[in-house]
C-alpha positions as CSV (number, residue, x, y, z in Angstrom):
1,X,33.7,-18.5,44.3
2,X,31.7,-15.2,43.9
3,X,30.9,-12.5,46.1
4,X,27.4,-11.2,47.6
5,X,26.3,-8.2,49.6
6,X,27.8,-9.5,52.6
7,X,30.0,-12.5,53.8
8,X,27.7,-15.5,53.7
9,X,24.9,-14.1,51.0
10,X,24.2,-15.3,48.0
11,X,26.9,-14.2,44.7
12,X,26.0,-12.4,42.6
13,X,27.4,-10.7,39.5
14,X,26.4,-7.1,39.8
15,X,28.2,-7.1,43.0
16,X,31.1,-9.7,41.5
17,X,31.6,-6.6,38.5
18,X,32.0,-4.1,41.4
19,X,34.4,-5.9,43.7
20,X,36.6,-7.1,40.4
21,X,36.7,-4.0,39.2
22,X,37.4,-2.0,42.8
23,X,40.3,-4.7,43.0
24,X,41.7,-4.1,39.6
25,X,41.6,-0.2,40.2
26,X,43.4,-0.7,43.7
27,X,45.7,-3.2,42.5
28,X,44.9,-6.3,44.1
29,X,43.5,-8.7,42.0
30,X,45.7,-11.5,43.0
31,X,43.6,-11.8,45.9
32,X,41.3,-13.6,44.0
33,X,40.9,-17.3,42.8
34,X,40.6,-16.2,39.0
35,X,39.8,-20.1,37.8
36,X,37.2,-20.4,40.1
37,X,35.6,-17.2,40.3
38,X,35.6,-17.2,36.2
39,X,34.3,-20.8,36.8
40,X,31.2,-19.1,38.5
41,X,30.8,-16.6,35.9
42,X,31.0,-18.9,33.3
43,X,28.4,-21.2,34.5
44,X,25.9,-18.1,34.4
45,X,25.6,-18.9,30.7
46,X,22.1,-20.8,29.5
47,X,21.3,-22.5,26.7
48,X,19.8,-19.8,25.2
49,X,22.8,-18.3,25.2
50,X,21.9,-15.1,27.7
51,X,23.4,-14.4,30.5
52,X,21.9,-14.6,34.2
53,X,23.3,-12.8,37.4
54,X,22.6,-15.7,39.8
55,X,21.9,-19.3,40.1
56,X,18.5,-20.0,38.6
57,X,17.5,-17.1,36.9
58,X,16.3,-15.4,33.3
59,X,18.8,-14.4,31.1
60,X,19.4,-10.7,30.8
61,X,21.2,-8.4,28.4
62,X,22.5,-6.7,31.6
63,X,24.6,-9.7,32.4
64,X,26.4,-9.4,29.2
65,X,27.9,-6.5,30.7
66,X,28.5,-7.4,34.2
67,X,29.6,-11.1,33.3
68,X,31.8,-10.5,30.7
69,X,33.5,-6.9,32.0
70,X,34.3,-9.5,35.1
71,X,35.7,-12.1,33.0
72,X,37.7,-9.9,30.8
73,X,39.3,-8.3,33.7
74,X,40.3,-12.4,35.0
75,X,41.3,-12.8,31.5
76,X,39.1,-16.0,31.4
77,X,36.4,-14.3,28.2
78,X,37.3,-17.4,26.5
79,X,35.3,-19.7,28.9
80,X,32.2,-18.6,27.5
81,X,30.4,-19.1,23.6
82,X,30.5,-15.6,22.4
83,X,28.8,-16.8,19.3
84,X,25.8,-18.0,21.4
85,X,25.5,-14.7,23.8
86,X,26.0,-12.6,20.8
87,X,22.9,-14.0,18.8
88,X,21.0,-13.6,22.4
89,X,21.8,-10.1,22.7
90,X,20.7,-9.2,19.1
91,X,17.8,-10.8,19.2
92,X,17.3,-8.5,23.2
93,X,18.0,-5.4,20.4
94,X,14.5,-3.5,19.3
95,X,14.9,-3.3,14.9
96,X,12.7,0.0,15.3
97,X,14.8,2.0,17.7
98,X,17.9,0.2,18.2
99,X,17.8,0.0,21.8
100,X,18.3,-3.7,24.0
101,X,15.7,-4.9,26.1
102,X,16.4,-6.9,28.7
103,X,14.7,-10.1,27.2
104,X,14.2,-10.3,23.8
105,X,10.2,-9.2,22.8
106,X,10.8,-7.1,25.9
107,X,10.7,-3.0,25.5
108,X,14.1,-1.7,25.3
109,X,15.5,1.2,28.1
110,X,19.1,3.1,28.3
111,X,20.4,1.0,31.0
112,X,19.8,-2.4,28.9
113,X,21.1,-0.1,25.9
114,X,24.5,1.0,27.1
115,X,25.1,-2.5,29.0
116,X,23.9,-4.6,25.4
117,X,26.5,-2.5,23.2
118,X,28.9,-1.8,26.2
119,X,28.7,-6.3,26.3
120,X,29.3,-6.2,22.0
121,X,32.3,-4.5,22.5
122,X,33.8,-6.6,25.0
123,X,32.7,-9.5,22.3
124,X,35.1,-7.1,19.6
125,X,31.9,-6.2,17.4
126,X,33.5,-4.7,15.0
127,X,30.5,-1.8,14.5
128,X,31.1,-0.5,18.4
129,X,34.1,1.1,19.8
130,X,36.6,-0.5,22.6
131,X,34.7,-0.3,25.7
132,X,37.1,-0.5,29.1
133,X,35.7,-3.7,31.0
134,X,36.7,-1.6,34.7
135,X,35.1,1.5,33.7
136,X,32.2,1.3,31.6
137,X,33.9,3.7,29.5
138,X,35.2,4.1,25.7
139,X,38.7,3.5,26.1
140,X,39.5,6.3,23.7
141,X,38.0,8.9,26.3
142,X,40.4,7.0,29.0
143,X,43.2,7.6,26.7
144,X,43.0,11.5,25.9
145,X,45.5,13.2,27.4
């Protein structure tokens, strides 16, 4: 149900967030089988809560991002336990600097950062601002005239 690099390769959903989104952007998002792509995405979730990008693998705070941005554009967010990836991705976040590691106990790094609270918004953490699940963006910026 997912998409990879090419036709044939393993999905994964990095590449899943960038052909949503591209889709969404361009207007043709009925092309896709919403249930059973969101099915894919929702199965990424482990018991720790986390998030992984592909069959098999660690959780990572990334996948907060690219998981949910994907499943808020197929309007299927509710398929996952937001109370479960929440408590994963605040235990990722370092209580010294603030930033998310990927893992928690892992050091934290912009990119896990700004994927970690860009993922809390799309959980409607009430601390961050709205975040735009196609473009990585606050939505108030998209909104300025």
């Amino acid at each position: 149900g997912g998409f990879g690099s090419r036709p044939g390769a393993e999905s994964h959903a990095g590449l899943i967030y960038t052909c949503v989104g591209t889709l969404a952007i361009t207007g043709h998002l009925h092309y896709v089988d919403s249930d059973l792509l969101g099915w894919w995405l929702a199965e990424r979730q482990l018991d720790s809560g986390g998030l992984n990008g592909r069959p098999e693998k660690l959780p990572d705070v990334c996948y907060s991002w690219w998981v949910l941005a994907s499943l808020k554009i197929l309007n299927r967010l509710h398929w996952i336990d937001r109370e479960k990836l929440k408590k994963f991705m605040l235990a990722c976040q370092d209580s010294e600097t603030g930033g998310f590691a990927d893992r928690p106990g892992d050091l934290p790094d912009p990119f896990h950062t700004l994927f970690g609270i860009a993922g809390l918004s799309l959980l409607g953490e009430e601390t961050v601002g709205t975040v735009n699940p196609v473009f990585c963006m606050p939505q108030e910026v998209l909104d300025r005239d």
